[in-house]
FIKOLZA-1660 file (N, C-alpha, C; in steps of 0.1 Angstrom, whole numbers, plus 5000, padded with zeros to 4 digits):
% residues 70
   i   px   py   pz ch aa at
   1 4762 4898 4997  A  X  N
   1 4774 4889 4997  A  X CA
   1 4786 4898 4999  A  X  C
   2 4793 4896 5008  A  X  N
   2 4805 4903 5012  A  X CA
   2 4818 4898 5004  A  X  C
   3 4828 4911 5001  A  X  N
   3 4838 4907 4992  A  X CA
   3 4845 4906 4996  A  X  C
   4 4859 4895 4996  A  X  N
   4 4872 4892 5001  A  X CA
   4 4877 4903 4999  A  X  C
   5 4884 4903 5014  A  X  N
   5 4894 4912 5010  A  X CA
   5 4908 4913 5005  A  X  C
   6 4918 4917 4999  A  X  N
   6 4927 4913 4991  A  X CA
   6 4940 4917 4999  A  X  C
   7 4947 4910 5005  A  X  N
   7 4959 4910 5009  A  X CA
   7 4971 4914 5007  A  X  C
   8 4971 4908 4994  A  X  N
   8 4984 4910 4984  A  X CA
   8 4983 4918 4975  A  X  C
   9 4993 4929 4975  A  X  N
   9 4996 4941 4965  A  X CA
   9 5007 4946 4960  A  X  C
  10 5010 4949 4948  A  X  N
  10 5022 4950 4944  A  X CA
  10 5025 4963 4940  A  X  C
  11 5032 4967 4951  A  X  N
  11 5041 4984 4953  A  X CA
  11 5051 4983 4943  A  X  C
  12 5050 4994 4938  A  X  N
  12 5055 5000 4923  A  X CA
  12 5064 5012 4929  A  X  C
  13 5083 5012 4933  A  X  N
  13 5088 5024 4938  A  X CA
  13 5085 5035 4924  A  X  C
  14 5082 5044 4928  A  X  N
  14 5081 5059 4918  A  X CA
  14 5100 5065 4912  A  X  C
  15 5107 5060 4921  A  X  N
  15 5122 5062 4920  A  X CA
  15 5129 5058 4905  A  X  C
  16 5125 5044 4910  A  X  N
  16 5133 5032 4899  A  X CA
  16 5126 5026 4894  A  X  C
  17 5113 5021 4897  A  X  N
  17 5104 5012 4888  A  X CA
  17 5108 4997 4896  A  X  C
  18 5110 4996 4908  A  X  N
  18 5109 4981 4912  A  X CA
  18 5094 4976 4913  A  X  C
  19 5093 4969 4912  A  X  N
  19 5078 4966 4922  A  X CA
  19 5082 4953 4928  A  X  C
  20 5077 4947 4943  A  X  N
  20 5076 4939 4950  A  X CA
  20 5059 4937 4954  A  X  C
  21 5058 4926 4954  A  X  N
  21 5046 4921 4958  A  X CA
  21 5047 4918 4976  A  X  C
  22 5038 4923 4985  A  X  N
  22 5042 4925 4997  A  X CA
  22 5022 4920 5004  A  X  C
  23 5025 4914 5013  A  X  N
  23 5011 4913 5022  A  X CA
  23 5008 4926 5031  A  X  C
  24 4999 4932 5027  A  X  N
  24 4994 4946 5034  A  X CA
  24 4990 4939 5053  A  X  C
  25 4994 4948 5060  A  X  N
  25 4989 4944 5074  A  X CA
  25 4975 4951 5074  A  X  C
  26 4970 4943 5084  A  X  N
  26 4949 4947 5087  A  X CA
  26 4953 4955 5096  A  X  C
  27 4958 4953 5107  A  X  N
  27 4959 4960 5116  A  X CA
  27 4961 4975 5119  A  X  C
  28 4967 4978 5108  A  X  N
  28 4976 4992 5111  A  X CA
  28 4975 4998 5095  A  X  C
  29 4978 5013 5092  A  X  N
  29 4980 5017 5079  A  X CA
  29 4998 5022 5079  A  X  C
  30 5003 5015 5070  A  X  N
  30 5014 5013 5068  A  X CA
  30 5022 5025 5057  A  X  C
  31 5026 5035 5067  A  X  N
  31 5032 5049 5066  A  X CA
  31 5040 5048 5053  A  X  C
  32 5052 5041 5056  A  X  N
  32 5065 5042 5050  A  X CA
  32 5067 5028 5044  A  X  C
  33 5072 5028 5035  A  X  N
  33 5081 5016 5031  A  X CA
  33 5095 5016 5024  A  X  C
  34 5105 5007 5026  A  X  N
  34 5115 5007 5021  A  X CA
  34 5116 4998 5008  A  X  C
  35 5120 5005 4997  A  X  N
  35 5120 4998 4985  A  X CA
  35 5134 4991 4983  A  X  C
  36 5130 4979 4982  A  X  N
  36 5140 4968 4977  A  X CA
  36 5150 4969 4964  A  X  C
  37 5145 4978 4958  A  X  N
  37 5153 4979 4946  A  X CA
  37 5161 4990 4950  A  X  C
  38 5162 5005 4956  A  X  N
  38 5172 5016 4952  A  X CA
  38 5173 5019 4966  A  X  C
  39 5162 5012 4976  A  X  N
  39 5164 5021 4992  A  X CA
  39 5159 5032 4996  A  X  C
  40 5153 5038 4988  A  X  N
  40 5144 5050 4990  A  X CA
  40 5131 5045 5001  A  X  C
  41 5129 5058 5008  A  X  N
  41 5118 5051 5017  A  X CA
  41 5105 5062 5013  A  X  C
  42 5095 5052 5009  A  X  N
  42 5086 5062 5003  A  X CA
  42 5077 5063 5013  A  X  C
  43 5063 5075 5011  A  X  N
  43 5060 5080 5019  A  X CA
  43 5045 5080 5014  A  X  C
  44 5035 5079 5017  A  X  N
  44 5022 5078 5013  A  X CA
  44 5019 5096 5011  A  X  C
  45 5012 5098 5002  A  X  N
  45 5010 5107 4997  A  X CA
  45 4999 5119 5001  A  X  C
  46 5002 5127 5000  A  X  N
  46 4990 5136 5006  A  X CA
  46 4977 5130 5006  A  X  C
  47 4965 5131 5014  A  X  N
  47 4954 5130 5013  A  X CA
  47 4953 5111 5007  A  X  C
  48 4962 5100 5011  A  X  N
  48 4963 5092 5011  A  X CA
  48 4970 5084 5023  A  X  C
  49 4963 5073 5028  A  X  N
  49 4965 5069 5040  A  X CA
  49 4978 5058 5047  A  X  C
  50 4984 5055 5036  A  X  N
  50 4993 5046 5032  A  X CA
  50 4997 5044 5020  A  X  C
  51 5012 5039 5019  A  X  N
  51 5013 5039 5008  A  X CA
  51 5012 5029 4999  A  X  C
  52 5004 5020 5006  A  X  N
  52 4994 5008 4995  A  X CA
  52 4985 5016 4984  A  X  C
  53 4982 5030 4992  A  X  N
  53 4972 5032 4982  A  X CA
  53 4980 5043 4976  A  X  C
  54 4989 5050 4979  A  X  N
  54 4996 5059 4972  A  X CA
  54 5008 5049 4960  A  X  C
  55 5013 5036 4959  A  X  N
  55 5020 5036 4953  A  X CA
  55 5016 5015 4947  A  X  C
  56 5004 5018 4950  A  X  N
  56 5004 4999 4948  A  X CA
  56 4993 4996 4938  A  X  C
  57 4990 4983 4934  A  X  N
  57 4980 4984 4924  A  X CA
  57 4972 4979 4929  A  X  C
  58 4966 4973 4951  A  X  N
  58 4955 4969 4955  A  X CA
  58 4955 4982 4963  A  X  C
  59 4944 4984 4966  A  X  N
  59 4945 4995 4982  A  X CA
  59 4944 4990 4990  A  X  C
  60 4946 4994 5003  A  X  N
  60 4948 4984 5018  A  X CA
  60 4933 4983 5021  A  X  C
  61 4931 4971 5031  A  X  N
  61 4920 4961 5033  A  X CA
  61 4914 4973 5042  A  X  C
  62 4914 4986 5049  A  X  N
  62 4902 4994 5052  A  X CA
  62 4899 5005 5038  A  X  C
  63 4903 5006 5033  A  X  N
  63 4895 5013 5021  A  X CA
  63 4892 4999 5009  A  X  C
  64 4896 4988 5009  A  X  N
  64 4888 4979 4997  A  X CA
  64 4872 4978 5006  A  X  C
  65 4872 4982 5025  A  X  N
  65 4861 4976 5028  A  X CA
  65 4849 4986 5028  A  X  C
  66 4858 4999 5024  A  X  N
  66 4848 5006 5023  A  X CA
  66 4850 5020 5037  A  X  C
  67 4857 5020 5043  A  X  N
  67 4863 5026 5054  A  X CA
  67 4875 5036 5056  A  X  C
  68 4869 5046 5060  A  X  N
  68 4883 5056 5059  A  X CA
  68 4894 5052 5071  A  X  C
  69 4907 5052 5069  A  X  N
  69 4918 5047 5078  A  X CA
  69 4926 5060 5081  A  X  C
  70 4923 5071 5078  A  X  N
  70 4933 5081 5081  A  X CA
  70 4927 5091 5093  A  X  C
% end
């Protein structure tokens, strides 16, 4: 039985402590983001492929499937 994969994730800036809840794209691994609360544009972290998985509490939909994206 295959597991949904989860969409929605909520990025936590390391700066200020905003967090926004944002829809991860399938398509692509998503480098940079700009945080809504202070403007800082964070950066996915070493040896991490986005920063879904460097700063969010889902990881993006090719590593929940099991798949390396970097």
């Amino acid at each position: 039985m295959a597991t949904e994969i989860q969409l929605n994730s909520t990025i936590t800036c390391p700066q200020c402590g905003h967090s926004e809840t944002e829809i991860m794209p399938t398509d692509a691994c998503q480098f940079f983001y700009d945080c809504k609360g202070c403007g800082v544009v964070l950066k996915a972290l070493p040896g991490d492929c986005c920063v879904f998985c460097s700063y969010a509490d889902v990881p993006c939909p090719p590593i929940q499937e099991g798949i390396c994206c970097s």
